[in-house]
N, C-alpha and C positions, 0 to 999 in steps of 0.2 A: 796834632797834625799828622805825627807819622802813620797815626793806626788809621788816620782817615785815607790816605794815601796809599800806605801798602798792607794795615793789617788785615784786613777783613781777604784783601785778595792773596797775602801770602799765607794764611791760615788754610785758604779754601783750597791752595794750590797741596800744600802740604796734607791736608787730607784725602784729596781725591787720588793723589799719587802715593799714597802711603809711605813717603820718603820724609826722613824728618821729623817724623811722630814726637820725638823727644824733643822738639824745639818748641818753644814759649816765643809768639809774637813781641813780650812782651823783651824779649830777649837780640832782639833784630835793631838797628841801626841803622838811618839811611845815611851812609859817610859822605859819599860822592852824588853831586846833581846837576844834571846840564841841560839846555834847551837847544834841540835844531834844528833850522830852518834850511829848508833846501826849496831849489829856483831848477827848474826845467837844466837836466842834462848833468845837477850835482849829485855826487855819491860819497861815499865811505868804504874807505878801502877797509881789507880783511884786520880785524885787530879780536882781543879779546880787554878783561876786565882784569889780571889777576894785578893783586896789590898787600902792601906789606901787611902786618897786623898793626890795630890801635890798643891802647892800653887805655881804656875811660873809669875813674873811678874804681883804678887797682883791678880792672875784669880785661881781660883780650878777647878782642873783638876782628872776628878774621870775615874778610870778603869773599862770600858765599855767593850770590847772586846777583844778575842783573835783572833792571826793568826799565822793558821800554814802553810807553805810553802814546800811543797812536792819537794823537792831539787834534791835526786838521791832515786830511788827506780828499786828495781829489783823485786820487790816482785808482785805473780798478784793480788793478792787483797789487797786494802789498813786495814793496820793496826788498825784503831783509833776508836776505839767507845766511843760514846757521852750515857749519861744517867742520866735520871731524877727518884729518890729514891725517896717515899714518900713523896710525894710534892702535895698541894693545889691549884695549877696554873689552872686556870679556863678552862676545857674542859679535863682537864686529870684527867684519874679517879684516886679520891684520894685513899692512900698508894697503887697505883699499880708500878711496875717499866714499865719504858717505857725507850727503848732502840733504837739507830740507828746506825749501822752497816756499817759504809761506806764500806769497804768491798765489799757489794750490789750492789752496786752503781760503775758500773765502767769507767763510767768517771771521778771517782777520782780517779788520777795516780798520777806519777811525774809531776810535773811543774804547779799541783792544788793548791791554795789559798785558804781555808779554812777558811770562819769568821765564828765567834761565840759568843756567851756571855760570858763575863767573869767568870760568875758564875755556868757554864754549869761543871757538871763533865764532867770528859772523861779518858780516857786508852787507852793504846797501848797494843795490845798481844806479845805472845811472836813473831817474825821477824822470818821468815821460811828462807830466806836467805840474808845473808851479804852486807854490803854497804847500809843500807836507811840513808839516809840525809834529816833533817828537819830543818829549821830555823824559830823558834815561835817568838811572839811577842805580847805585853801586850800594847792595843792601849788606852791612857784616852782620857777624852772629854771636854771641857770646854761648860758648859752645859746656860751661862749668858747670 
């Protein structure tokens, strides 16, 4: 079930970005799973994913990535934006905010996969109309 769900697209994400290379799908764990529904005017305030390590089968398995799964969406721009606060990440100007707006971007609809860093804040605004469906996912990684 998992490689039907995230491997084929966390393979594809890992090769097209060249990040990761050393990571085996087969090595990936979906730990955390949620489904959500949002109704005209709800949202998701700014959080992130980070979470402790698992220990499965004597391996440590740390929370690497999120995935959200654009399920059912009526809406024409998508919801979600990603944002980096006051951070020293090399090439970003330090304390500036830097912000992405999927929104912009509109080939992100329904039936888009979204990966990300765990550690990446993000937000949903508020939903202009009823019915989006999302099912997220907190991917770890046995890293040995």
């Amino acid at each position: 079930m998992k490689d039907k769900i995230i491997g084929k697209y966390l393979q594809e994400m890992i090769s097209e970005t060249n990040c990761f290379t050393f990571l085996k799908t087969s090595d990936a764990i979906i730990k955390d799973y949620w489904f959500n529904v949002y109704e005209k005017g709800d949202f998701q305030e700014m959080h992130q994913h980070r979470g402790l390590p698992s220990i499965i089968d004597g391996k440590r398995y740390d929370t690497t990535f999120s995935i959200i799964y654009i399920l059912n969406s009526e809406e024409e721009d998508n919801s979600t934006i990603f944002k980096l606060t006051g951070t020293n990440i090399p090439y970003v100007p330090m304390l500036q905010e830097c912000e992405f707006d999927t929104g912009s971007v509109k080939e992100i609809k329904e039936g888009t996969l979204l990966i990300f860093s765990n550690q990446l804040d993000h937000f949903v605004r508020p939903i202009k109309k009823s019915g989006r469906i999302t099912i997220a996912f907190n991917v770890a990684c046995c890293f040995e």
